[in-house]
C-alpha positions as CSV (number, residue, x, y, z in Angstrom):
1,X,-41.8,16.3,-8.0
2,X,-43.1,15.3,-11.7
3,X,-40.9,13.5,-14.0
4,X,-41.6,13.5,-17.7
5,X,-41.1,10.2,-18.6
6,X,-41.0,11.0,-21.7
7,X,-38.0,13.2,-21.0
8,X,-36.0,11.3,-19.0
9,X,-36.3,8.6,-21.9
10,X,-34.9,10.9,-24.2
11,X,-31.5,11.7,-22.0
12,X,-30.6,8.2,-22.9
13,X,-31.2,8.0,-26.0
14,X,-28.1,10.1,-26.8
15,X,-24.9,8.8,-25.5
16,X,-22.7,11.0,-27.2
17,X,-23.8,14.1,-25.5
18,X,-21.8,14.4,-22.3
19,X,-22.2,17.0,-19.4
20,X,-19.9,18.2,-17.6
21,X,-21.0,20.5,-14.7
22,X,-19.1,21.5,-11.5
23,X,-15.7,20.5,-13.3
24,X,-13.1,23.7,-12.9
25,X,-11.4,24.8,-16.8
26,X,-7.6,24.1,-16.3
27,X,-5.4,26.9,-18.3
28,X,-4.1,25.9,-21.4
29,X,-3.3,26.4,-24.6
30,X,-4.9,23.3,-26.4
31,X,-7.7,23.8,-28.5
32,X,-10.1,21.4,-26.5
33,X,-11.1,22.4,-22.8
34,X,-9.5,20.7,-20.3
35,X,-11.0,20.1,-17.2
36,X,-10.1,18.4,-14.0
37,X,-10.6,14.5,-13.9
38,X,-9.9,11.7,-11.0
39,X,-6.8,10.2,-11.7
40,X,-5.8,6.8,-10.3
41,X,-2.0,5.1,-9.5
42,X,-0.4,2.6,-8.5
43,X,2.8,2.1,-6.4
44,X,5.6,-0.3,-7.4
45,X,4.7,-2.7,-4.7
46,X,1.3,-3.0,-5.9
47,X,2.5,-3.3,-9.5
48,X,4.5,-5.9,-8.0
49,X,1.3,-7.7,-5.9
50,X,-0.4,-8.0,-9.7
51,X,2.7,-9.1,-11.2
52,X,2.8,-12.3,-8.7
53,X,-1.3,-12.4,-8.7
54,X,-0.8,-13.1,-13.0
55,X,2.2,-15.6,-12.5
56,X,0.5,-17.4,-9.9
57,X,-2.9,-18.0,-11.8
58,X,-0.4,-18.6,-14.7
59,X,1.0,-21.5,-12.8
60,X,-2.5,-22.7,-11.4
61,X,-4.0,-23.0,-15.2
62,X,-0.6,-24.7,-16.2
63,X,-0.9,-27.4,-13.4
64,X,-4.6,-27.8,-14.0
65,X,-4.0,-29.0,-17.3
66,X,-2.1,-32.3,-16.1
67,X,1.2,-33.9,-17.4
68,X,1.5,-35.3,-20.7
69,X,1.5,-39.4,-20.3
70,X,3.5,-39.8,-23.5
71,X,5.7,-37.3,-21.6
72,X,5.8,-39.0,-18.3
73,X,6.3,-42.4,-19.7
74,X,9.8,-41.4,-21.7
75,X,10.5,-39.6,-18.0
76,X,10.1,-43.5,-16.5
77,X,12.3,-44.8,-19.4
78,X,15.2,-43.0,-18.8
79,X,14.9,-42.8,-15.4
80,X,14.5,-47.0,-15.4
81,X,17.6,-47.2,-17.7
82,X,19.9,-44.6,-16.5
83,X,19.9,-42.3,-19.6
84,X,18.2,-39.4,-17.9
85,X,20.4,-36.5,-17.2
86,X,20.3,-33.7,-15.0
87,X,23.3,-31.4,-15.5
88,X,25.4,-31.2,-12.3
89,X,24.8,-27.4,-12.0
90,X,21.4,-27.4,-12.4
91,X,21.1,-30.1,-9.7
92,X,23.6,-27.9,-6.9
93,X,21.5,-24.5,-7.6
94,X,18.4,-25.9,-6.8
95,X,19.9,-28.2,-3.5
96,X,21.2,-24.6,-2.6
97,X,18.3,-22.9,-3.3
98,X,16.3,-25.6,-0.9
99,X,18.8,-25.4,2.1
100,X,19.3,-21.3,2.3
101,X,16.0,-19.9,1.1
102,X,13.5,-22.1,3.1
């Protein structure tokens, strides 16, 4: 088999040009043809998997960046003179949430 390198050059030269062979016409009224293409899905679950996959690296990048020291050293202050406060709900729902959902 000869190939005209020339030729083959040329077919890539215009991108714009597409070829569809093999593809069956669907019926239809619209004024372009429409032919059969692959079509891809996704179930919920694996909607889902990405949605956890995104708020886990979320998480990774947020930890990566470290904890503010000015932030940290207020935390020590109040903590040292008793002014920090955790509201008393906030504390039960997450001592609940530790002893059932381990």
């Amino acid at each position: 088999m000869k190939i005209n390198a020339v030729s083959a050059y040329g077919a890539y030269q215009t991108p714009s040009t597409v070829r569809v062979s093999g593809a069956k016409r669907l019926p239809g009224k619209s004024a372009e043809p429409a032919y059969k293409t692959d079509r891809i899905s996704f179930s919920r679950e694996a909607a889902g998997q990405k949605e956890l996959e995104d708020i886990s690296k979320a998480v990774v990048r947020e930890s990566a960046k470290g904890a503010d020291p000015a932030r940290l050293e207020r935390l020590k202050t109040a903590v040292a003179d008793r002014s920090y406060h955790i509201p008393n709900g906030a504390l039960a729902d997450a001592i609940l949430n530790r002893a059932f959902l381990r």
